[in-house]
C-alpha positions as CSV (number, residue, x, y, z in Angstrom):
1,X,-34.9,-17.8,-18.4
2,X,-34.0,-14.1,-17.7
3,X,-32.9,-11.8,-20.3
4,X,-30.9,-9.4,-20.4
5,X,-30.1,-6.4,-22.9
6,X,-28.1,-8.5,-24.8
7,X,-29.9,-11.9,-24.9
8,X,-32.8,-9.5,-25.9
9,X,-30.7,-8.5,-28.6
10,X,-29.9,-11.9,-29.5
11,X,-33.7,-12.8,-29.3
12,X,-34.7,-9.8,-32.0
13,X,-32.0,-11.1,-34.4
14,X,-33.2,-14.4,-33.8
15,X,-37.1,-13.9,-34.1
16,X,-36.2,-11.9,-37.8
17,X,-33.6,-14.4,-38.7
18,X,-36.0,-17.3,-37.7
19,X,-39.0,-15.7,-40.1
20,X,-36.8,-15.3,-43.0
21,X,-35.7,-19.4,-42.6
22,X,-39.2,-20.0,-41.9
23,X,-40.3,-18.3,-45.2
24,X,-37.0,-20.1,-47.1
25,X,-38.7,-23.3,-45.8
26,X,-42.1,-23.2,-47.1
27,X,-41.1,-20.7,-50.2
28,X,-40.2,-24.2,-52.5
29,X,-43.8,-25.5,-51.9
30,X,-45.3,-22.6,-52.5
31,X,-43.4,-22.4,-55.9
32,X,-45.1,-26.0,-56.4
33,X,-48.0,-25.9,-55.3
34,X,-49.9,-26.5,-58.7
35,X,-48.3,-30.2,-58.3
36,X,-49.5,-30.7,-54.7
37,X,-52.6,-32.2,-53.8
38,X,-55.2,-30.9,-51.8
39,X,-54.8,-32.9,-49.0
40,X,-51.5,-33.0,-48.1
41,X,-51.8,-28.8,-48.6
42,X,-54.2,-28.8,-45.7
43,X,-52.2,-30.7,-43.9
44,X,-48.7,-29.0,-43.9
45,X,-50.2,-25.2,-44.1
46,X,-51.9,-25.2,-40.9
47,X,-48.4,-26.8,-39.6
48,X,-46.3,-24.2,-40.9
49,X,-48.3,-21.8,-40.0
50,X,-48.7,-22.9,-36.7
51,X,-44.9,-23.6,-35.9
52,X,-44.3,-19.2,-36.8
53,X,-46.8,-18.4,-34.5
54,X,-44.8,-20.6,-31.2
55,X,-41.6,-19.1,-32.8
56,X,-43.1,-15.7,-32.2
57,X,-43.7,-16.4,-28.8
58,X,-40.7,-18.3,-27.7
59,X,-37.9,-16.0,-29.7
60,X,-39.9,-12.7,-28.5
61,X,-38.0,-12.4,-25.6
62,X,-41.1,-12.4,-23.4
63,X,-40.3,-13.6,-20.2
64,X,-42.0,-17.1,-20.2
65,X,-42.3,-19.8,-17.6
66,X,-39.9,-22.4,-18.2
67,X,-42.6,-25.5,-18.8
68,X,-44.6,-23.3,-20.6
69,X,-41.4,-22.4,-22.9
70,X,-40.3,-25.4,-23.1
71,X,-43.9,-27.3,-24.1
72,X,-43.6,-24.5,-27.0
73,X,-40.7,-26.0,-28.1
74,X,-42.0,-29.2,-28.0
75,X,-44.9,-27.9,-30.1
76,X,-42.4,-26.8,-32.9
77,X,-40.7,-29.8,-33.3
78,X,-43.7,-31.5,-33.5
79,X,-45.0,-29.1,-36.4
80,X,-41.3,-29.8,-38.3
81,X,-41.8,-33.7,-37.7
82,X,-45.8,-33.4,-39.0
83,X,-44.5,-31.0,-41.8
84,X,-41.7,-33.6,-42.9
85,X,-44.8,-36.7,-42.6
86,X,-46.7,-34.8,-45.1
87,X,-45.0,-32.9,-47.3
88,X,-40.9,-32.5,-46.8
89,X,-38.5,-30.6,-49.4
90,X,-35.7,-31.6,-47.3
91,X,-35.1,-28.1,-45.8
92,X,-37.1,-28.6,-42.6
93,X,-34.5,-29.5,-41.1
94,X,-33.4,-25.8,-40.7
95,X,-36.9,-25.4,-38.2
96,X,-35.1,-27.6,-36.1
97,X,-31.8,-25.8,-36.1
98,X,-33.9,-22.8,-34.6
99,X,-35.4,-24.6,-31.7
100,X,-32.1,-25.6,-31.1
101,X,-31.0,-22.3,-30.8
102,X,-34.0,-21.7,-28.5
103,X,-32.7,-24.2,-25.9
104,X,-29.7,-23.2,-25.3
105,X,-31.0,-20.3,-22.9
106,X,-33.3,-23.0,-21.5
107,X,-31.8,-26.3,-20.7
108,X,-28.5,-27.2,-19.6
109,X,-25.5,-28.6,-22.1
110,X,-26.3,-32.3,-21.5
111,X,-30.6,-31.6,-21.3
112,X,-30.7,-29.6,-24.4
113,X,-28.1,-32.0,-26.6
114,X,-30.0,-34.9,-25.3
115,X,-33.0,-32.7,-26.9
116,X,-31.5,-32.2,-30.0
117,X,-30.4,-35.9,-30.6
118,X,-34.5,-37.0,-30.1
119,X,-35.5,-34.3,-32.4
120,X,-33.2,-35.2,-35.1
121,X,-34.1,-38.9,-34.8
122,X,-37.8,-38.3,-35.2
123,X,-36.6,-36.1,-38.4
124,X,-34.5,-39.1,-39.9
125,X,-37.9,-41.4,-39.5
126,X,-40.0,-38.8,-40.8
127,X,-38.2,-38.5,-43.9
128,X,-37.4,-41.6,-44.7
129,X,-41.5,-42.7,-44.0
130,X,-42.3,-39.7,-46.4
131,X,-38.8,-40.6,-48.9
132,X,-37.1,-43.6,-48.0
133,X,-33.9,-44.7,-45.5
134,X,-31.5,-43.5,-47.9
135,X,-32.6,-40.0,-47.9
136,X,-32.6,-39.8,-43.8
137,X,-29.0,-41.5,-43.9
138,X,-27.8,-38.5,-45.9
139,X,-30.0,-35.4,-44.4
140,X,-29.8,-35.7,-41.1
141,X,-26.3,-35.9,-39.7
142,X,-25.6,-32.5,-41.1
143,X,-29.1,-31.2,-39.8
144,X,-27.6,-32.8,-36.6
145,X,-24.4,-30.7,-36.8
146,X,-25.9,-27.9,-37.5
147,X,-28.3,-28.1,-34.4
148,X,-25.7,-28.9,-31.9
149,X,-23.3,-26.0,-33.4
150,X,-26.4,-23.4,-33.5
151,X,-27.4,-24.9,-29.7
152,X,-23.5,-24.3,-28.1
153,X,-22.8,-21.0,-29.7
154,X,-25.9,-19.5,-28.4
155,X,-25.3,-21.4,-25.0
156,X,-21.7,-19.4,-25.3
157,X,-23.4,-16.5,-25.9
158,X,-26.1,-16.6,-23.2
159,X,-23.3,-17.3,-20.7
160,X,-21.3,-14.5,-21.8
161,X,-24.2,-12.0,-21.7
162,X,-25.5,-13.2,-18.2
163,X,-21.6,-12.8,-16.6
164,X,-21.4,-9.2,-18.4
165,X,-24.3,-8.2,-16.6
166,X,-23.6,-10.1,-13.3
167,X,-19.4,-8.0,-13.4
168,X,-21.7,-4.9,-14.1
169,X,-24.3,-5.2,-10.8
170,X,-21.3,-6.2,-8.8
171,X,-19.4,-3.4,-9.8
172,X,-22.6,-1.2,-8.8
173,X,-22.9,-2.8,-5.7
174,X,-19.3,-2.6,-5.0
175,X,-19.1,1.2,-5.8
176,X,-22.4,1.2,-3.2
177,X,-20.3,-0.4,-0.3
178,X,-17.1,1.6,-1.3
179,X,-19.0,4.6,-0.7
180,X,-20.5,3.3,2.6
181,X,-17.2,2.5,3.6
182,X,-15.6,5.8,2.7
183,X,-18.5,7.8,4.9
184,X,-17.8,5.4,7.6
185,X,-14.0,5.8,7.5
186,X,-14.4,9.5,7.1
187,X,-16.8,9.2,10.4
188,X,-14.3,6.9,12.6
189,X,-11.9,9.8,11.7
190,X,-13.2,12.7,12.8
191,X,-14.7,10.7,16.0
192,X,-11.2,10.2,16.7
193,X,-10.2,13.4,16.7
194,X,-12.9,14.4,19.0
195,X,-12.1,12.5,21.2
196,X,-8.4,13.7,21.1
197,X,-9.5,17.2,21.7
198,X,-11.6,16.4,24.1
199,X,-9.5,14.3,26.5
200,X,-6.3,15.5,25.8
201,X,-6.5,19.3,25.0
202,X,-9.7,19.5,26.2
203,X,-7.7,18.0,30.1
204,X,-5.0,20.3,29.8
205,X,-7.4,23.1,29.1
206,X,-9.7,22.7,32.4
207,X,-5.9,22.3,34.5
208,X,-4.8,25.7,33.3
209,X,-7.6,27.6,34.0
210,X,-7.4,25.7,37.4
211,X,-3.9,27.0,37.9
212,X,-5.0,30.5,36.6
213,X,-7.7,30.6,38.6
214,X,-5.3,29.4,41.9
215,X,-3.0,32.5,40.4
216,X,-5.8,35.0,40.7
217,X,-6.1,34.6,44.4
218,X,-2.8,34.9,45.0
219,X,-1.7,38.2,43.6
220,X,-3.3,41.4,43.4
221,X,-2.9,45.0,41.7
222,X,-1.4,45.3,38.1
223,X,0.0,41.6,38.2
224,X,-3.4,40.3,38.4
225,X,-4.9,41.9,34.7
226,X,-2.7,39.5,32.8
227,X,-3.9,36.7,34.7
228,X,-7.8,37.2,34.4
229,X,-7.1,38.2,30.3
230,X,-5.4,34.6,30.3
231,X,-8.4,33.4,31.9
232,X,-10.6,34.5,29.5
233,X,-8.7,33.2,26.9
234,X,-8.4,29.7,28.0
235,X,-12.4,29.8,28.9
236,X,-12.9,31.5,24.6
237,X,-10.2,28.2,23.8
238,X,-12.5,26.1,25.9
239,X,-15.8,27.3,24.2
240,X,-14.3,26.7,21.1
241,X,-12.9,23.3,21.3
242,X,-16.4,22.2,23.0
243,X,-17.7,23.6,19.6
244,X,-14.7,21.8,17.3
245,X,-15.8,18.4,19.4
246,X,-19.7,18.9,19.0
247,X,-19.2,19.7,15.2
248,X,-17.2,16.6,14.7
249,X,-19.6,14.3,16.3
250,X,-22.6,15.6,14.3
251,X,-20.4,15.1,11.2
252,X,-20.5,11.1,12.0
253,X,-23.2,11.1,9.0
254,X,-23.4,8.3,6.6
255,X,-25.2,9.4,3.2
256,X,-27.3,6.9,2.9
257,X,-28.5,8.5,-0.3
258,X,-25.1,8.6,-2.0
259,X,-24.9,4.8,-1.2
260,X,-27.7,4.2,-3.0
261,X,-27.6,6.2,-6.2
262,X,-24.1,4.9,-6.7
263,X,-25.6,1.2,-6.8
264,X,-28.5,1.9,-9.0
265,X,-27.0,4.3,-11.4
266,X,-25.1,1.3,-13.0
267,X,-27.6,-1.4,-12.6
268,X,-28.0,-2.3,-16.3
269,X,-31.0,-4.4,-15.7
270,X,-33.9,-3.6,-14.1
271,X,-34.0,0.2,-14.4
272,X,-34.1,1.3,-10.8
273,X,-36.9,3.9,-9.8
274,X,-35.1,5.6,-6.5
275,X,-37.5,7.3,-4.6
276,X,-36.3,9.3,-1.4
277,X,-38.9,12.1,-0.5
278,X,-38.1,15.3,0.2
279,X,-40.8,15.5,2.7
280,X,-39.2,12.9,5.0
281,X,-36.4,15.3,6.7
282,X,-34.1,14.9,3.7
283,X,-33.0,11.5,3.9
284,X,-30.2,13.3,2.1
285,X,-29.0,14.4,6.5
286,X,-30.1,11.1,7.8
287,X,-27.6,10.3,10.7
288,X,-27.1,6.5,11.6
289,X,-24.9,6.5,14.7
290,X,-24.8,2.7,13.5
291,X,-23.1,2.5,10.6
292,X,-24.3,-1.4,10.6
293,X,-27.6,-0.2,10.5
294,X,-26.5,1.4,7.3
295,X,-24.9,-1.1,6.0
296,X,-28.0,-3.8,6.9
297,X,-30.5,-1.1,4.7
298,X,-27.8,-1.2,2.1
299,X,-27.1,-5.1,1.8
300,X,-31.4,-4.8,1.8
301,X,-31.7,-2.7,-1.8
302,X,-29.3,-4.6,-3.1
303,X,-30.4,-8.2,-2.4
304,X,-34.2,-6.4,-3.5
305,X,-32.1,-5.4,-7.0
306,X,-30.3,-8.8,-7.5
307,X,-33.5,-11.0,-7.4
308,X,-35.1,-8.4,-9.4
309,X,-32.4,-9.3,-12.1
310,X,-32.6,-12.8,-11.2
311,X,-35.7,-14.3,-11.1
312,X,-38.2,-11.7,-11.6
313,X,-37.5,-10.8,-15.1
314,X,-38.5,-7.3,-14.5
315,X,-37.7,-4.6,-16.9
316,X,-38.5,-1.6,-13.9
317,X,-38.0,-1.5,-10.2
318,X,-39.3,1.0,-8.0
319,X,-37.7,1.5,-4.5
320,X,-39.1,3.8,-2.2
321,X,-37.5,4.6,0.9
322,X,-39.4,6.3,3.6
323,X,-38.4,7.2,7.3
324,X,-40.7,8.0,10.1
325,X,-41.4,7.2,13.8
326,X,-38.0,5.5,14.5
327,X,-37.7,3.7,11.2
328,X,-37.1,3.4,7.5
329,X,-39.2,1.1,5.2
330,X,-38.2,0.1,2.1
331,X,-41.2,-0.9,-0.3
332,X,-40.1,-2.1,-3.4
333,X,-42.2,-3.5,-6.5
334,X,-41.5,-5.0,-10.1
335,X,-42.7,-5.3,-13.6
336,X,-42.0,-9.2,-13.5
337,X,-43.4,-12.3,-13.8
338,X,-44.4,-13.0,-10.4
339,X,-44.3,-16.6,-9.0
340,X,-47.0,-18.8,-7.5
341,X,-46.2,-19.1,-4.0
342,X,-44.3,-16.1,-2.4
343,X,-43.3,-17.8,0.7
344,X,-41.2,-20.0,-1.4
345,X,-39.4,-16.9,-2.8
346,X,-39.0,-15.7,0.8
347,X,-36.9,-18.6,1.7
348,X,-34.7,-18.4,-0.9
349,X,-31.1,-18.3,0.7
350,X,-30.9,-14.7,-0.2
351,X,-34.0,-13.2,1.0
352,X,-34.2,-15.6,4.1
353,X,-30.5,-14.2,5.4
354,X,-31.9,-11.0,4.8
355,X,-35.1,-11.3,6.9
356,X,-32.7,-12.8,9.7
357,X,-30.4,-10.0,9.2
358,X,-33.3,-7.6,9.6
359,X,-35.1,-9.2,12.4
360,X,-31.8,-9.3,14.4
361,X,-31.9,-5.6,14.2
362,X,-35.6,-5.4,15.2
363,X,-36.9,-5.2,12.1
364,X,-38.9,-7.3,9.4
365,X,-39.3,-8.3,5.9
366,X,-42.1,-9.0,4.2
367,X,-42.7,-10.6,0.3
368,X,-45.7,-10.8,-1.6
369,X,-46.3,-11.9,-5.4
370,X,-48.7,-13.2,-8.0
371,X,-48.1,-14.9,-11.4
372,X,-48.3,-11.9,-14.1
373,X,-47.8,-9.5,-11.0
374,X,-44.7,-9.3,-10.1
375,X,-42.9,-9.1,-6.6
376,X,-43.3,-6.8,-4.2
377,X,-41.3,-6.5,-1.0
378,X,-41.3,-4.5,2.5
379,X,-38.2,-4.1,5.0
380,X,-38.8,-2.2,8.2
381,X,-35.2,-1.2,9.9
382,X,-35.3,0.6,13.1
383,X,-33.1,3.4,13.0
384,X,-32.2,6.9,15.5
385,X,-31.7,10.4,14.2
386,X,-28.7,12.0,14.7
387,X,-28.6,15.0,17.0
C-alpha cells in the first residue's frame, strides 16, 4: 500500500473512528461486568485489548509490508471471532466492518470480498456456538452488508485519491518537459537565424567588400575616399554580424534547472529536496549542445520521483545534482521502506529502460536499498559545456 495525503487523511479519521467503535463495543460489558464471570473476563479482555493495539498499527498509516499488513488483519479477525466464542453482545460485528475497511487499500475487489465473506462466516458460527443458529441467521447478513459497503466505498476512495495524485505528478512532469521543450524550441530558433546571417548576409557581406576592395584599385584621388569609408563599413557590418551569430549560438542553452523546479514544485508526494550547488559553475548556465542529453537527465529525475511515489512510500526525497569532469550525477535518496533485494527494483520496467537509456549515452545507473532504509539511486550522464 502507498499513501498518499489523502488516504493518510482517511487513515487518521479511520484510526479515531475505529477507537470510538472499539470502545462502543466493549462499553456494554463493561456496564456488566458485575454479572460476568471471571473466566470468560480474562478471556475476552486480553482479546479486546489486543485487537486496538493491530488497529493502531494497521490504520496508522505507517507504511507496512503487505504480508505483514495483511497477517495484522488476520490477527483482528481472529480477536473479533475469539471475542464473539467467549463473551459476544452482538456488536462485534462492527470490529469486523473496520477490517473491512482496512482491505480495501490492500487487496483487490474480488481478494478482499472473498475476505469479507470468510470473516463473516466464522462470525455467524461463533455466535451461534456462544447463542444459538437463530441468532447468527439474523446478525450476520447485515454485518455482511455492512462490511462489503464499508470495503467498496473505501476501495472508491483509495482509487480516487491514488488517480488525484497520479493527474497531479503528471501535470508536474508535463510542465517539466513543456519547459524543456520551450528552451529547446527557443534554441532551434535562434540557431536558425544564425545560420541565416551567417550564410546568407554573412555571403553577400564578404562579395561586397570583394567588389569594394576590386573598386579601390581601380580609381584614385577624391573618388577613392567613399570607397575605403564603404569598406570600413562593410568590414564594422561584418564584425558585427560575426558577433550577432556567436551570441546566438551561445544562447542554445537549455535551463536544466528551470526543468526541474517546475517538476518538483508540484510533486504532492514525496516532498522533493532539489539540490543544485552553487559551487558547481551554476548549473543554473549549464549548456547541453544535446538537448537529448537534457531531456535523458530529465526523464532520469522523474522516473527517480515516480518510484519514490510508487513503491517507496517515502515522505522526503533528496536529489542532488552535481556536474564535474565531463558529467552530471544524480544521487538521490528516500525516507521509504526500502525493499529486500535491490537488483529486483532495478529491473523494474521503469528503472531498467532508464539504465538502457543511460548506458546508450555512456552513462550508468546504479540502485541500492535495505528494508527500513530506503532507496537510494546514482545516474552518471556524460555531458559537454557550452562555449
Amino acid at each position: 500500500m502507498v499513501t498518499t495525503v489523502e488516504t493518510r487523511e482517511h487513515h487518521r479519521l479511520l484510526r479515531w473512528g475505529g477507537l470510538a467503535a472499539w470502545l462502543g463495543v466493549g462499553l456494554p460489558i463493561w456496564l456488566q461486568i458485575s454479572t460476568v464471570t471471571p473466566a470468560r473476563l480474562a478471556g475476552w479482555l486480553p482479546a479486546w485489548l489486543l485487537f486496538a493495539a493491530a488497529f493502531q498499527v494497521t490504520a496508522g498509516g505507517r507504511e507496512l509490508p503487505r504480508k505483514i499488513a495483511l497477517a495484522l488483519l488476520a490477527f483482528q479477525a481472529a480477536c473479533v471471532i475469539f471475542i464473539v466464542g467467549i463473551l459476544c453482545n452482538g456488536y462485534e460485528g462492527t470490529l469486523l466492518v473496520l477490517v473491512a475497511m482496512q482491505l480495501a487499500s490492500r487487496l483487490s475487489r474480488k481478494a478482499g470480498l472473498a475476505w469479507v465473506g470468510v470473516q463473516t462466516v466464522l462470525l455467524g458460527i461463533a455466535i451461534g456456538i456462544h447463542w444459538s443458529p437463530r441468532p447468527a441467521f439474523l446478525l450476520t447478513p447485515p454485518y455482511l452488508g455492512f462490511q462489503i459497503l464499508a470495503f467498496l466505498v473505501f476501495a472508491a476512495l483509495e482509487r480516487e485519491a491514488r488517480g488525484r495524485e497520479e493527474l497531479a505528478r503528471a501535470n508536474a512532469e508535463l510542465r517539466s518537459a513543456r519547459e524543456l521543450l520551450a528552451q529547446s524550441s527557443r534554441a532551434a530558433e535562434r540557431l536558425r537565424i544564425a545560420r541565416e546571417l551567417h550564410d546568407a548576409v554573412g555571403h553577400r557581406l564578404v562579395a561586397l567588400s570583394l567588389n569594394l576592395e576590386v573598386a579601390s584599385h581601380r580609381v584614385a584621388g577624391e573618388a577613392l575616399e567613399p570607397i575605403q569609408v564603404a569598406q570600413s563599413l562593410n568590414r564594422q557590418v561584418l564584425t558585427d554580424i560575426g558577433e550577432i551569430v556567436d551570441t546566438l549560438g551561445r544562447a542554445q542553452r537549455l535551463d536544466l534547472r528551470r526543468a526541474l523546479e517546475a517538476m518538483t514544485e508540484e510533486i504532492p508526494r514525496p516532498r522533493v529536496h532539489l539540490r543544485l550547488p552553487d559551487d558547481l559553475n551554476e548549473l543554473d548556465d549549464l549548456t547541453l549542445e544535446d538537448a537529448g542529453v537534457a531531456h535523458l537527465l530529465l526523464r532520469c529525475c522523474q522516473e527517480i520521483v515516480t518510484n519514490a511515489a510508487k513503491h517507496a512510500g517515502a515522505e522526503n526525497l533528496w536529489l542532488d545534482i552535481t556536474q564535474e569532469n565531463g558529467a552530471i550525477e544524480v544521487r538521490a535518496r528516500d525516507d521509504g521502506h526500502g525493499a529486500e533485494i535491490a537488483e529486483a527494483v532495478a529491473a523494474g520496467r521503469g528503472l531498467a529502460g532508464m539504465r538502457e537509456r543511460l548506458e546508450s549515452a555512456g552513462g550508468s545507473l546504479e540502485v541500492a536499498t535495505r528494508p527500513g532504509m530506503g532507496f537510494a539511486v546514482a545516474a552518471l550522464v556524460p555531458v559537454r559545456r557550452g562555449v
